[in-house]
C-alpha positions in Angstrom: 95.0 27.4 73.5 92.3 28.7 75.8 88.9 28.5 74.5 86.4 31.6 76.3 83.5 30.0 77.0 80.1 32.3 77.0 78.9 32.6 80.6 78.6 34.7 83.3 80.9 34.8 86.1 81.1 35.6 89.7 80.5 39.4 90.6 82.6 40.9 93.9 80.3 41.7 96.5 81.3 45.3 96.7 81.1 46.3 92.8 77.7 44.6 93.3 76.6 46.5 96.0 78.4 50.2 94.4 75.9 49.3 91.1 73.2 49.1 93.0 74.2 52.6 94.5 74.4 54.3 91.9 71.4 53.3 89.7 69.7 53.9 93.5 71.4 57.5 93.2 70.0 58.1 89.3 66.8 57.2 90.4 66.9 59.9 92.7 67.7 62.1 89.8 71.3 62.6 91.0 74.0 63.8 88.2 77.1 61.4 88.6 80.5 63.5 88.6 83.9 62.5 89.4 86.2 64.5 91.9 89.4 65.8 92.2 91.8 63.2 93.7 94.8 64.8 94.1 93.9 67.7 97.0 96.2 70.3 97.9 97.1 70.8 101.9 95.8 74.4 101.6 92.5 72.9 100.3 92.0 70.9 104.1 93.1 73.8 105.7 90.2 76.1 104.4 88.1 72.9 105.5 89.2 72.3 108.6 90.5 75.2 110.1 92.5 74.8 113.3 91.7 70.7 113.0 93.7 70.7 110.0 96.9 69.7 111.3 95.5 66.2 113.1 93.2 66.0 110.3 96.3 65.8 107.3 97.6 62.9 109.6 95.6 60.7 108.3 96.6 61.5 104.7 98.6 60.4 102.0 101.3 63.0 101.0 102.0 62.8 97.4 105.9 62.7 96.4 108.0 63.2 93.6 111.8 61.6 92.4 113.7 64.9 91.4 115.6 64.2 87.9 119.7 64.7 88.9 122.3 67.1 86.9 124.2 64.5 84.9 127.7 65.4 84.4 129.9 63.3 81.9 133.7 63.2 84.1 136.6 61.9 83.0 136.5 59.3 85.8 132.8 57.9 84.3 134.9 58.4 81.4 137.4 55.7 82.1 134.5 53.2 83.8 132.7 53.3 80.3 135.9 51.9 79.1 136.4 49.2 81.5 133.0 47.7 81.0 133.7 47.9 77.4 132.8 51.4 75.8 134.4 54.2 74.6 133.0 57.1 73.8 134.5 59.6 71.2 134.1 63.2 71.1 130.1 63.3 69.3 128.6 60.6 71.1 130.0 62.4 74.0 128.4 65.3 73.2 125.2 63.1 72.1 125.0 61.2 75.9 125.3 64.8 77.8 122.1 66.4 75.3 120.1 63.4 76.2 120.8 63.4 79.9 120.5 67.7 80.0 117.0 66.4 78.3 115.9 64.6 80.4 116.7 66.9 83.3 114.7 69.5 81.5 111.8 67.0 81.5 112.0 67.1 77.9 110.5 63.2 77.6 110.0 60.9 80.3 112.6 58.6 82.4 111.2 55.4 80.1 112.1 56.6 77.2 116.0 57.7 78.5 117.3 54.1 77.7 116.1 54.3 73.9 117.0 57.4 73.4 120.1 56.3 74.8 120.8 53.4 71.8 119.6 55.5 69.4 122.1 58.4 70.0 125.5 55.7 70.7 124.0 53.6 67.8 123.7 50.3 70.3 120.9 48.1 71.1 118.9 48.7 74.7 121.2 46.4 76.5 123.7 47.9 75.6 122.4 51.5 76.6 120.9 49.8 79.9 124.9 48.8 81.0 126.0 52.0 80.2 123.7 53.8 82.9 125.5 51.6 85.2 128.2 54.2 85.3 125.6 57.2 86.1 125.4 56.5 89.9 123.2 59.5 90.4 120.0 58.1 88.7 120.2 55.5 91.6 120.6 57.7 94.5 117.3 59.8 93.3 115.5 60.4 96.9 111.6 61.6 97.2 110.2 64.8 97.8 106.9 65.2 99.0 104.8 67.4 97.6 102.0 69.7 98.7 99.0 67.4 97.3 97.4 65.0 99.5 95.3 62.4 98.4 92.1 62.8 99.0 90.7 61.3 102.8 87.2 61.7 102.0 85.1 62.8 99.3 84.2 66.2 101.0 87.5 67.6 100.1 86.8 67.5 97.0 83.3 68.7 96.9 84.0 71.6 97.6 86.1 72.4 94.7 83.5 70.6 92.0 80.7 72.9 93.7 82.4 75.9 92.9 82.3 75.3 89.4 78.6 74.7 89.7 78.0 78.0 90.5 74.9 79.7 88.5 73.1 76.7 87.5 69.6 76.3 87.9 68.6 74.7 91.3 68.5 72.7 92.6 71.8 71.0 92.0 71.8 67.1 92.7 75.3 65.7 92.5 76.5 61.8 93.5 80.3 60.2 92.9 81.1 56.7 93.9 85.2 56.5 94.3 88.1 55.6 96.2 89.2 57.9 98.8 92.4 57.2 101.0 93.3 56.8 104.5 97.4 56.7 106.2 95.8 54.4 108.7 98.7 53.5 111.0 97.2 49.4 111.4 95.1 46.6 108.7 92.6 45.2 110.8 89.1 43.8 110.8 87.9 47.4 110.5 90.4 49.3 108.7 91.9 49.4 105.0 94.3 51.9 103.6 91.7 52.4 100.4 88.3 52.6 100.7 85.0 53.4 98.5 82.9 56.1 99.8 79.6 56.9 97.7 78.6 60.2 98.4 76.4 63.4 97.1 75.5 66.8 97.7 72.4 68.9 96.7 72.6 72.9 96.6 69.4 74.6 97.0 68.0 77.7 98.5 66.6 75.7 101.5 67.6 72.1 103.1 67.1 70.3 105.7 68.2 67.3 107.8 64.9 65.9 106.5 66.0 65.9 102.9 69.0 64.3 103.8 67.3 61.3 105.4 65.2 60.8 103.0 68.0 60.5 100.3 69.3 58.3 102.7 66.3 56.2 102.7 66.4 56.2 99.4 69.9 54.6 99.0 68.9 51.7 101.5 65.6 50.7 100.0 66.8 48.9 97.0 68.9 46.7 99.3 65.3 45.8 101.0 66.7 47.7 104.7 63.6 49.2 106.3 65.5 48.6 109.5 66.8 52.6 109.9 68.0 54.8 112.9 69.5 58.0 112.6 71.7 59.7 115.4 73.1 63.3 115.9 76.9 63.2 116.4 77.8 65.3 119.5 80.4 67.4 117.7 79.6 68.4 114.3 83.1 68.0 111.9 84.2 71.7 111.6 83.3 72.0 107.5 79.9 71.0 108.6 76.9 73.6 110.7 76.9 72.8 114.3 74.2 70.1 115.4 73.9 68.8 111.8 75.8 66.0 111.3 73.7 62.9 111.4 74.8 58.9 111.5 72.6 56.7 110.0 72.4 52.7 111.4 71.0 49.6 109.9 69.8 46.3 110.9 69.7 43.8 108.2 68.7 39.8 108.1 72.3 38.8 108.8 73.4 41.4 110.8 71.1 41.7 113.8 73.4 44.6 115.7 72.7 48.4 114.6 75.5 48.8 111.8 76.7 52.9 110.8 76.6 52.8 107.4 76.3 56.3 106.1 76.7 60.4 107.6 75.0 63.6 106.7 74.8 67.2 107.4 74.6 70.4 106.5 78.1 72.6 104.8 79.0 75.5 106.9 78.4 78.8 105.4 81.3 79.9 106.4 83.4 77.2 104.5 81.3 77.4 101.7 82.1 81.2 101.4 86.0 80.6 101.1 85.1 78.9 97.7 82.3 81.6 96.8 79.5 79.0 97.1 76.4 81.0 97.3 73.8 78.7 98.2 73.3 76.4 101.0 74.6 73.0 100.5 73.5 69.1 101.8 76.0 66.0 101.9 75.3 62.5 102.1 78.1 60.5 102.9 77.6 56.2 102.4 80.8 53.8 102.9 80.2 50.9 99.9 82.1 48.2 102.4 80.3 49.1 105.4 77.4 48.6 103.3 78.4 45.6 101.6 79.8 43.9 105.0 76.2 44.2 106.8 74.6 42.8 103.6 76.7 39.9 103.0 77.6 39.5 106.7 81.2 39.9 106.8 82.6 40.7 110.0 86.2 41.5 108.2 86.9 44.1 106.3 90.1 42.5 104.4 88.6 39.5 103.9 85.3 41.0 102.3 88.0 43.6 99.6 90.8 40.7 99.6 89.4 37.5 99.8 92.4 36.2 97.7 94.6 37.4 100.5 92.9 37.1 103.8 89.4 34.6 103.0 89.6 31.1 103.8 88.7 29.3 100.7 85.1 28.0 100.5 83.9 25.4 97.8 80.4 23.2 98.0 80.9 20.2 96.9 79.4 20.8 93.5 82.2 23.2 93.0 84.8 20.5 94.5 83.2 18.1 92.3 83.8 20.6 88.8 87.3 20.9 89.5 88.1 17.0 89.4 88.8 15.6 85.6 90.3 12.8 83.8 94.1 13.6 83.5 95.5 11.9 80.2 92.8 11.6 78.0 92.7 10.6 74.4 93.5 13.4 71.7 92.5 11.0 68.6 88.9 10.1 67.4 90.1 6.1 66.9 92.0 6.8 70.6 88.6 7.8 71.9 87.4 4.3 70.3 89.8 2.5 72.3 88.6 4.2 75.1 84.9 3.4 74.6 85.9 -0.1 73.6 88.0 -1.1 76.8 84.9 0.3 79.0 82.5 -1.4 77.3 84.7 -5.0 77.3 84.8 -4.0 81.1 81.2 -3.8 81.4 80.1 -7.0 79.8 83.1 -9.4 81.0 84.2 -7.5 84.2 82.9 -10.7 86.7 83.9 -13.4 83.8 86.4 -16.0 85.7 90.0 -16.0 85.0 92.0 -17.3 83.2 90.7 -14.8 80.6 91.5 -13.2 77.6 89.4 -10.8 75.4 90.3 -8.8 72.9 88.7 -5.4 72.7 89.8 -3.5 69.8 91.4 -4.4 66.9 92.1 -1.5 64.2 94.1 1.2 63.1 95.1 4.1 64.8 97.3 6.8 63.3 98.7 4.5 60.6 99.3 1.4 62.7 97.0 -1.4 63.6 96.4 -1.8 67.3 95.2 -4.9 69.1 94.0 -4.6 72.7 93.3 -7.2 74.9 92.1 -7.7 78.6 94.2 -10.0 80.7 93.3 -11.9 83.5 96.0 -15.4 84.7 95.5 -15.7 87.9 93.2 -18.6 88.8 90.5 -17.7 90.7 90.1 -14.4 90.2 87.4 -12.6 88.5 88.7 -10.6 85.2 88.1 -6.7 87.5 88.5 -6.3 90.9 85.0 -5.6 92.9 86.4 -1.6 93.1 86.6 -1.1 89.1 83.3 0.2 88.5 83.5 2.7 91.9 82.5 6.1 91.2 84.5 9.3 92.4 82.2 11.1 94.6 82.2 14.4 96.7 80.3 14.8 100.1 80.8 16.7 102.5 84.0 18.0 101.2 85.9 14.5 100.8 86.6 13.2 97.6 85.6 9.2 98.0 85.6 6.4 95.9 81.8 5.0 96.0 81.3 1.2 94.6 78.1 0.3 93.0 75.2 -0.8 94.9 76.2 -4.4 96.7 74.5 -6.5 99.7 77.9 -6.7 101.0 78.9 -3.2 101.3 76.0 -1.4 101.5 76.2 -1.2 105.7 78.6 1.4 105.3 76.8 4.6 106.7 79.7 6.6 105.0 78.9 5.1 101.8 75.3 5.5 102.1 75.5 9.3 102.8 77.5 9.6 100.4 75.8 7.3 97.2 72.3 9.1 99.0 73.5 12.9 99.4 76.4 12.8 97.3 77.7 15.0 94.2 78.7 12.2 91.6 81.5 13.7 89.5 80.4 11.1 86.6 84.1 9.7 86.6 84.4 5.5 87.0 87.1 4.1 87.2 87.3 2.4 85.2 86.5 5.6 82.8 89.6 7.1 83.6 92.0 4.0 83.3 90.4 3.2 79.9 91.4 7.4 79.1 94.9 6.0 80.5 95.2 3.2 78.0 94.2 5.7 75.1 96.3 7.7 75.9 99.1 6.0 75.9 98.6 3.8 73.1 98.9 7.4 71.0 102.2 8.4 72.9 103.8 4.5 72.1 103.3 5.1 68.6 104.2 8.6 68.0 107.6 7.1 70.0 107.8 4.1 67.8 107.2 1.6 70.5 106.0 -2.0 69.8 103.6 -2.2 72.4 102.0 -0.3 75.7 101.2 -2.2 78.8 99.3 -1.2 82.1 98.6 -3.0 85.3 96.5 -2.1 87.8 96.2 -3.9 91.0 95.2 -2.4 94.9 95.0 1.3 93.6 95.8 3.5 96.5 96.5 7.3 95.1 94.2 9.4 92.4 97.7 9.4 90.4 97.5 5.8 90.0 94.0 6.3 88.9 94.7 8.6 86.2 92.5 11.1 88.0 93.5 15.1 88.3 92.2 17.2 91.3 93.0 20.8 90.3 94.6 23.2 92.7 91.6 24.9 94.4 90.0 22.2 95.3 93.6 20.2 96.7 94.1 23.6 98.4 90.4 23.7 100.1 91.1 19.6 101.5 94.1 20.6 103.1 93.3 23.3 104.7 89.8 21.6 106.2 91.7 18.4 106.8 89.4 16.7 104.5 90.4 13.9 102.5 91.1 12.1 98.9 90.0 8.2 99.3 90.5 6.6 95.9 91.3 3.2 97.2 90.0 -0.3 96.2 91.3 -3.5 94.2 91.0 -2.9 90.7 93.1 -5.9 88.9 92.8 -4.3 85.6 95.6 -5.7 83.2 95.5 -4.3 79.5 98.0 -4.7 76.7 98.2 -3.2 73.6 99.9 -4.8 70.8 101.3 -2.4 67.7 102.0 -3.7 64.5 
């Protein structure tokens, strides 16, 4: 079972950046609204005017899946009764109701196959197989619709102004959503979906000066004082000629002039087609923009999706959190064997062979276990000189690191490493003894007399009883770093069951 851990994770850069918007836009003693989504094309024609047309390119058409007249033939008849149903006279009658139903849009297409069971008395199965022989709900085609979704958040201003009408001025306004674009490539600049966190204010008088300074506004709390704004050339048609304005940044990690934001003033003459009264400001601010010239990112996909498009990035602190013991022990006298065989490892790890020492003798879930450390070989020392090595990360490569010795101690590798180094706390010896544990408490719940391990020249983390998890494997490969677990270890344990 999972246990949720108190703690507070990693935020995405851009909901980061969109909270800080919008408590910037409350302090400006903006109202936060939402808007209409769903636009209809006549909506961007009153808009746009004669742009219209090249304008409702770049939107999404919404469309719908017509529900099909359902007839019950004698021929759909028959092919119930080859895959094994017949149908008498009332269910019949029962199967057309339910299908004339749901043409009528009496309840919805997901509740067609229960409805189904219910009425033949058969389970959904069942009812599923039997639409098999309905070719007509498979051959349901699109139709588009007159409703667009929305391309940018002006669209459906409009409409949310026009139910401000009459309210005491002025009106300060703000919505931070998704707006949608049918951009014909995905590229470093372009997404299909974006954020766009944008406001209005309706007063008797504006100016471009009111604008800026909301503008201003926005940008302080992200510390930009860095600000230039630029007329556009030609004004978009819903906007008064000479009004539209783009504002650039300059920020710490992005030293080029960025466009982050757009404002004008509303065209009376739009703004009479939806009996607005007064004039009306917009301030227009792209969140990813925004958030790329913040954090630096010079893709767009890879700033949204870093799942998708982001290489990943780990330090070695994170490298190092994601590397663990593998089979540890799950029993409080198995976790005594554990400390037992590392401390008998400590104290006679250099003691000349032959040797023999027994580190634990007790019981453990019912049976009584005697462990030894074994050492024949003449001349040999009980541990190899690589048992006491400590997994380390540094500079993104997982390494092996032996204690402090005259003999090794040249290594410039293993100086950088021991010096600069993020020690994962792992020995291993740790994870060997974990190994032995372990499987002590698997040979008796199997009813085996006896576990045995030998370790000599340990070459792989698998051999070492060591688990690197996925993230951190994936991160090694694709930087061409590398796991070095290697060293003579000589560790010979045997565990005797009684």
């Amino acid at each position: 079972m999972l246990t949720i851990k108190q703690g507070r994770a990693e935020k995405h850069p851009l909901s980061e950046v969109m909270d800080k918007l919008r408590h910037a836009y409350l302090d400006l003693g903006f109202k936060e609204v939402y808007n209409p989504i769903f636009i209809e094309e006549k909506e961007i024609y009153k808009q746009w005017g004669n742009e219209a047309p090249t304008i409702l390119d770049r939107c999404f058409y919404l469309a719908t899946l017509p529900r099909p007249d359902i007839g019950i033939s004698q021929d759909k008849l028959d092919l119930l009764k080859k895959i094994g149903f017949t149908l008498e006279h009332e269910k019949k009658i029962a199967l057309q109701k339910i299908f004339h139903d749901y043409k009528k849009g009496i309840f919805d297409g997901e509740d067609l196959i229960p409805r189904l069971a219910d009425a033949l008395s058969i389970d959904e199965d069942k009812a599923s197989i039997i639409l098999s022989a309905f070719p007509e709900l498979k051959q349901k085609r699109a139709i588009a619709t007159n409703l667009t979704l929305r391309s940018h958040m002006t669209s459906g201003w409009f409409l949310t102004l026009k139910e401000f009408q009459g309210r005491e001025l002025p009106i300060k306004l703000f919505s931070i959503d998704v707006c949608f674009r049918r951009e014909q490539t995905l590229d470093a600049t372009h997404l299909r979906c974006y954020h766009s966190a944008s406001s209005v204010i309706m007063n008797e008088e504006l100016s471009l000066e009111d604008a800026k300074s909301v503008a201003e506004g926005l940008l302080k709390p992200f510390g930009i004082e860095e600000i230039k704004c630029v007329k556009k050339k030609r004004s978009a048609s819903y906007y008064e000629k000479d009004t539209e304005t783009e504002v650039f940044i300059r920020t710490k990690s992005q030293k080029d002039w960025v466009e982050v934001a757009d404002f004008g003033i509303y065209d009376n003459a739009v703004l009479e087609k939806y009996e607005i009264r007064h004039p009306v400001l917009n301030v227009g601010l792209g969140a990813e923009r925004l958030t790329m010239a913040i954090y630096g990112f010079s893709d767009i996909r890879k700033l949204v999706y870093p799942q998708f498009y982001a290489e990943l990035e780990l330090s070695d602190s994170e490298i190092a959190s994601l590397i663990t013991i593998d089979k540890i022990p799950r029993t409080e006298q198995g976790k005594e064997i554990q400390a037992a065989i590392i401390k008998a490892c400590e104290i006679y790890g250099d003691a000349p062979s032959p040797f023999e020492y027994t580190a634990y003798d007790g019981k453990i879930l019912g049976r009584r276990v005697i462990v030894k450390l074994i050492q024949n070989e003449v001349g040999k020392k009980l541990l190899g000189r690589a048992a006491f090595n400590e997994i380390v990360v540094y500079n993104g490569d997982i390494l092996g690191i032996p204690k402090e010795d005259k003999e090794l101690s040249s290594s410039e590798l293993i100086k950088n490493a021991r010096e600069h180094g993020v020690p994962t706390g792992i020995r291993y010896v740790d994870s060997l003894a974990a190994f032995v544990a372990n499987g002590i408490e698997e040979a008796i719940e199997l009813g085996n007399r006896e576990f045995f391990m030998k370790r000599a020249m340990i070459s792989t983390s698998g051999e070492l009883n060591i688990k690197v998890k996925e993230d951190a494997l994936r991160f090694i490969t694709s930087r061409n770093k590398r796991i070095d677990l290697r060293g003579p270890v000589f560790m010979i344990i045997k565990a005797q069951i009684e």
